[in-house]
C-alpha positions in Angstrom: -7.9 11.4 -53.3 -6.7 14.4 -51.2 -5.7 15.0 -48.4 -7.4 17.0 -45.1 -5.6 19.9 -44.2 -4.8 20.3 -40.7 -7.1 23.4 -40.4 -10.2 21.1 -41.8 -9.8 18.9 -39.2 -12.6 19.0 -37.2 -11.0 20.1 -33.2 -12.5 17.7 -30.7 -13.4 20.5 -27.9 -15.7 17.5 -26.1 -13.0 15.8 -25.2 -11.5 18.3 -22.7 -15.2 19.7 -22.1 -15.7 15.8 -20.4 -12.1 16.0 -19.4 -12.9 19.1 -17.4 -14.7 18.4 -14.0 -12.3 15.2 -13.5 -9.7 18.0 -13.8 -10.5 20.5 -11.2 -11.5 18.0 -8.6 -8.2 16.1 -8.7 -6.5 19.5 -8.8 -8.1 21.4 -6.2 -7.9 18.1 -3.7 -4.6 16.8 -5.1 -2.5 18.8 -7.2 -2.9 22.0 -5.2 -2.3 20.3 -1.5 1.1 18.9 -2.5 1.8 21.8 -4.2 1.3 23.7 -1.1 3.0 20.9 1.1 6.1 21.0 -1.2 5.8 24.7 -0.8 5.4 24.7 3.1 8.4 22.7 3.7 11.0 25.0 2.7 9.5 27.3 5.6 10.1 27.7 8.8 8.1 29.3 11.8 10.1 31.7 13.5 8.0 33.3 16.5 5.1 34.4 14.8 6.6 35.1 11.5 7.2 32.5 8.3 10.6 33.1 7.1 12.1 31.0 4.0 14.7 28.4 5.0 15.4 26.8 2.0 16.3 23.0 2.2 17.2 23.7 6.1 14.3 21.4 7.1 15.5 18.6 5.5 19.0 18.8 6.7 17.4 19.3 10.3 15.3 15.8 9.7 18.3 13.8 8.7 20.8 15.1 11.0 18.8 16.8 14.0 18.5 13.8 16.6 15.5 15.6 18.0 14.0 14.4 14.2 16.3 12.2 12.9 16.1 9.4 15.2 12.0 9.3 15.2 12.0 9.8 11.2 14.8 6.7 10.6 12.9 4.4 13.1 10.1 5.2 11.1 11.3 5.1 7.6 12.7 1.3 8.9 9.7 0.8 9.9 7.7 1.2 6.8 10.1 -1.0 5.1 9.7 -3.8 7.0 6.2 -3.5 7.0 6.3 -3.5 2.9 8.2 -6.2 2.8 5.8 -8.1 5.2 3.1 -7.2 2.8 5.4 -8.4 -0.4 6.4 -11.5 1.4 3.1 -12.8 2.2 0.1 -10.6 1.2 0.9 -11.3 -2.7 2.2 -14.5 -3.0 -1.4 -15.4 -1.0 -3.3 -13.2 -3.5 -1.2 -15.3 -6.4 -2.2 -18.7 -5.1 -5.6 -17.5 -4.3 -6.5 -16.3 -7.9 -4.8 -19.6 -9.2 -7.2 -21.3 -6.9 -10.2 -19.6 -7.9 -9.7 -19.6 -11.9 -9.7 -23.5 -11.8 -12.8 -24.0 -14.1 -14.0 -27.0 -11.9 -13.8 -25.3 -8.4 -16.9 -25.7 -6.7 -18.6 -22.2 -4.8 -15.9 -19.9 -6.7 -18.0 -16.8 -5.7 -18.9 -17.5 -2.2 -14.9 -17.5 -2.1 -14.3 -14.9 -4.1 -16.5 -13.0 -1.9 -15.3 -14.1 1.3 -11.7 -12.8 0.6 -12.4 -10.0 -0.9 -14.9 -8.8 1.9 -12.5 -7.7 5.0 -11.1 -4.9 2.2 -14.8 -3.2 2.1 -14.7 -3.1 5.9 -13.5 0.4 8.0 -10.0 0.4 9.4 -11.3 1.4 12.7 -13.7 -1.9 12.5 -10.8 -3.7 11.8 -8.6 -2.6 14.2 -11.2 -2.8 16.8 -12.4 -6.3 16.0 -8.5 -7.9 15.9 -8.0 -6.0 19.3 -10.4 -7.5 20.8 -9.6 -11.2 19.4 -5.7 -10.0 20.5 -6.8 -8.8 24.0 -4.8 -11.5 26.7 -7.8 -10.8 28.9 -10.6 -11.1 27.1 -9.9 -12.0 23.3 -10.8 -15.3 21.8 -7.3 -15.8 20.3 -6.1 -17.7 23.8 -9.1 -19.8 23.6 -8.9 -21.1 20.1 -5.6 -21.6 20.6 -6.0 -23.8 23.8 -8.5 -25.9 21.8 -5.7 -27.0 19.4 -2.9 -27.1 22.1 -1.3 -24.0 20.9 -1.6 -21.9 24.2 1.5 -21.5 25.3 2.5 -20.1 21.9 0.3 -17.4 22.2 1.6 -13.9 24.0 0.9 -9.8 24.2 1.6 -9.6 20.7 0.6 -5.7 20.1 2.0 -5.2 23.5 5.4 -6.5 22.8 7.7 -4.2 20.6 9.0 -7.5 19.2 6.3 -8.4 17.6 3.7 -5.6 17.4 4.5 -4.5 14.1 4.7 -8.3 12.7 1.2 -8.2 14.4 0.1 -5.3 12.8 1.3 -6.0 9.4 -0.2 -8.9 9.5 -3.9 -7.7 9.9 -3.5 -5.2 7.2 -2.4 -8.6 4.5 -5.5 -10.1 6.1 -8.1 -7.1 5.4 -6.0 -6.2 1.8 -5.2 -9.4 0.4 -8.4 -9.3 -2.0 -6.8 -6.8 -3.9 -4.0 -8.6 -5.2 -5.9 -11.8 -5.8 -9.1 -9.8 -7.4 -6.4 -7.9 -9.9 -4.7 -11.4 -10.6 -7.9 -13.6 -10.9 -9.0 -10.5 -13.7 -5.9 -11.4 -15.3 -6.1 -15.3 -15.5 -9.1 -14.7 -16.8 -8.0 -12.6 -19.6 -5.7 -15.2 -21.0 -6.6 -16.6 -24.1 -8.4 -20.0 -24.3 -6.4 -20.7 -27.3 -2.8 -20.6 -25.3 -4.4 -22.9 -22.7 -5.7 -25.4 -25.0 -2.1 -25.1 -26.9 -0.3 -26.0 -23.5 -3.0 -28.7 -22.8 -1.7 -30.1 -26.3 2.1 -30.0 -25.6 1.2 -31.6 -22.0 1.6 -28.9 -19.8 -1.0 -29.2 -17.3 -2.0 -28.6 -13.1 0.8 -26.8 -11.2 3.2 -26.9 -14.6 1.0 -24.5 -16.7 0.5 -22.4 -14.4 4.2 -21.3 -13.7 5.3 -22.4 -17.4 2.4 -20.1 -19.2 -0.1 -18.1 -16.8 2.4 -16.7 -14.5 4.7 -15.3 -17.6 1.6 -14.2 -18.9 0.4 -12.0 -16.1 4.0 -10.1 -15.0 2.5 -6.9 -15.8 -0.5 -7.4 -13.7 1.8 -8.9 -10.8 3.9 -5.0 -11.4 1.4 -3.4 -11.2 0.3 -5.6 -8.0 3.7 -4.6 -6.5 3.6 -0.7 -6.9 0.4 -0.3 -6.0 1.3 -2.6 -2.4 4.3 0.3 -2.0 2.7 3.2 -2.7 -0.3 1.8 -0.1 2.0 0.6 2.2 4.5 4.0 2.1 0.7 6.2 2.7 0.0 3.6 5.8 -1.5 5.4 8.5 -5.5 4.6 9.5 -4.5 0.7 10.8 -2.0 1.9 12.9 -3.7 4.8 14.2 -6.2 2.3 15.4 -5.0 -0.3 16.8 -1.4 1.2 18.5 -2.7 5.0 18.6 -0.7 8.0 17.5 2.4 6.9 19.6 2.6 4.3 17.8 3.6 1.5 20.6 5.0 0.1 22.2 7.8 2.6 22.7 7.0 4.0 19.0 7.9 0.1 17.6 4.9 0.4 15.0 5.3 4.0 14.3 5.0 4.6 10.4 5.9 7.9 8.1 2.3 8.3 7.9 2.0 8.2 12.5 4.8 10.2 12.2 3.9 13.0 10.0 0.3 13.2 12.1 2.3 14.0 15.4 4.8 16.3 14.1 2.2 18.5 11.7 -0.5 18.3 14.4 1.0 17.8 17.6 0.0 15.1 20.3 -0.2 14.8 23.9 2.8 17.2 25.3 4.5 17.2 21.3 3.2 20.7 19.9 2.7 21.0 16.1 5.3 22.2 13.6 3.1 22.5 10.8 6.7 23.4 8.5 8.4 20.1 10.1 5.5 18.0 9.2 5.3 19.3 6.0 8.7 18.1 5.2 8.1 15.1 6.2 5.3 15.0 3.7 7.4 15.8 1.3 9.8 12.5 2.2 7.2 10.7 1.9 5.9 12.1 -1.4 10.0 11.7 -2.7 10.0 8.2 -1.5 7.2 7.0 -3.3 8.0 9.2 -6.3 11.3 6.8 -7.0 9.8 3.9 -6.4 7.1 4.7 -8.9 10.0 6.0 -11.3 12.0 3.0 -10.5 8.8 0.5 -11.7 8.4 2.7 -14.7 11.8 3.0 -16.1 13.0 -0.3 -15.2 11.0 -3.1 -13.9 8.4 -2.2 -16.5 10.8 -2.3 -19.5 12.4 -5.5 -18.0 9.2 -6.9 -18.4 7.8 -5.7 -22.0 11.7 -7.2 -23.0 10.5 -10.6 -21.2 7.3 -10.8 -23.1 8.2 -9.8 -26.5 
């Protein structure tokens, strides 16, 4: 028996001939944008003239309060409303999946459809349709809630800066929470039937093998669940847009990075564009998500391979 020399081995050229296309699409409308973003924000606009400034634009968005003060309100902003989504749109999506893999559940797909439907639909759908039920003038939320005795609960929620972005955030874990419990059904399905039956043996049944086998089983899907809710969450821009506008309000207590960056590269209203500005705040946001992507890779991920194995 011998062996195939390197230079008999036959090169697989179809591999990057398929490869190919995928390639130049995602970099002529991905890699070459950020490139140029990255590259735009270490400019600055000087009269008519581009001049380089180095990493003077970020030192101007942290420190200038003409900047500053509009990016951290947004930056908090974003947070909370990731943590809204963390807090409530996945744990619903975990339960929901749990509820739609039990084998004797009766119209699983007309469910599975049903929750999974409001993510097909347009954010400006969306946003128009929950104004409208929102709307203390003519919105059915008042209404319904009068016929359960809940009416003096309700208020101007997207008109108070109290609870607008609450309000907001909560829509968007009502249109995206079929994502999470799609990608976690998938995985409850994958499970082997030979680990349930092997629990069923030992007794472990209902609510106990669920949290004793399944949800062990699926940490990597509930990860991947969790970085894909930041990175989603951290790009936010079309819900708000809709239903608050490009200001954002009340008094700018919805505004995002992603309502942010729109005014500052574009301009709005009386706000002219700084196309150098709002590219730097691209880049924030591109840095932001980059660490929390890093952060999954290098350390939650291993964390969890450790767990399993």
């Amino acid at each position: 028996m011998t062996l195939e020399s390197p230079e008999a081995r036959p090169r697989r050229w179809h591999i990057a001939v398929f490869l190919a296309p995928a390639m130049l699409v995602y970099t002529a409308l991905m890699i070459v944008p950020l490139a140029d973003t990255l590259r735009l924000s270490l400019f600055a606009t000087q009269g008519n003239s581009t001049v380089f400034a180095g990493l003077d634009n970020f030192v101007r968005l942290f420190t200038d309060p003409r900047w500053s003060v509009s990016f951290w309100n947004a930056l908090y902003n974003n947070v909370i409303f990731f943590l809204i989504h963390m807090a409530i749109q996945n744990p619903i999506g975990v339960a929901l999946a749990a509820m739609l893999s039990v084998p004797k559940l009766a119209g699983r797909t007309f469910y599975r459809t049903a929750f999974f439907l409001p993510t097909m639909l347009s954010f400006v759908i969306v946003g128009f349709i929950w104004k409208l039920i929102l709307s203390p003038i003519w919105g059915v939320a008042p209404n319904l809630m009068a016929s359960v005795g809940l009416k003096s609960l309700f208020g101007p929620w997207l008109g108070l800066e109290s609870t607008a972005l609450i309000t907001v955030a909560l829509i968007s874990v009502w249109q995206f929470v079929g994502i999470p419990m799609m990608l976690i059904y998938a995985a409850l399905l994958s499970i082997p039937n030979e680990v349930i039956e092997a629990a069923e043996l030992d007794g472990i049944t209902g609510a106990s093998q669920f949290w004793k086998i399944k949800l062990p089983l699926i940490l990597p899907t509930l990860g991947i669940v969790s970085i894909l809710t930041f990175v989603g969450n951290f790009n936010a821009f079309d819900l708000i847009y809709t239903v608050q506008g490009a200001l954002a309000g009340p008094n700018f207590s919805t505004d995002l990075l992603g309502t942010y960056l729109y005014r500052t590269f574009f301009g709005f209203q009386l706000q002219l564009g700084d196309q150098a500005m709002g590219a730097t705040i691209a880049a924030m946001m591109f840095f932001i998500i980059l660490c929390g992507v890093m952060i999954y890779l290098f350390v939650i991920q291993r964390r969890i391979r450790r767990y399993q194995f």
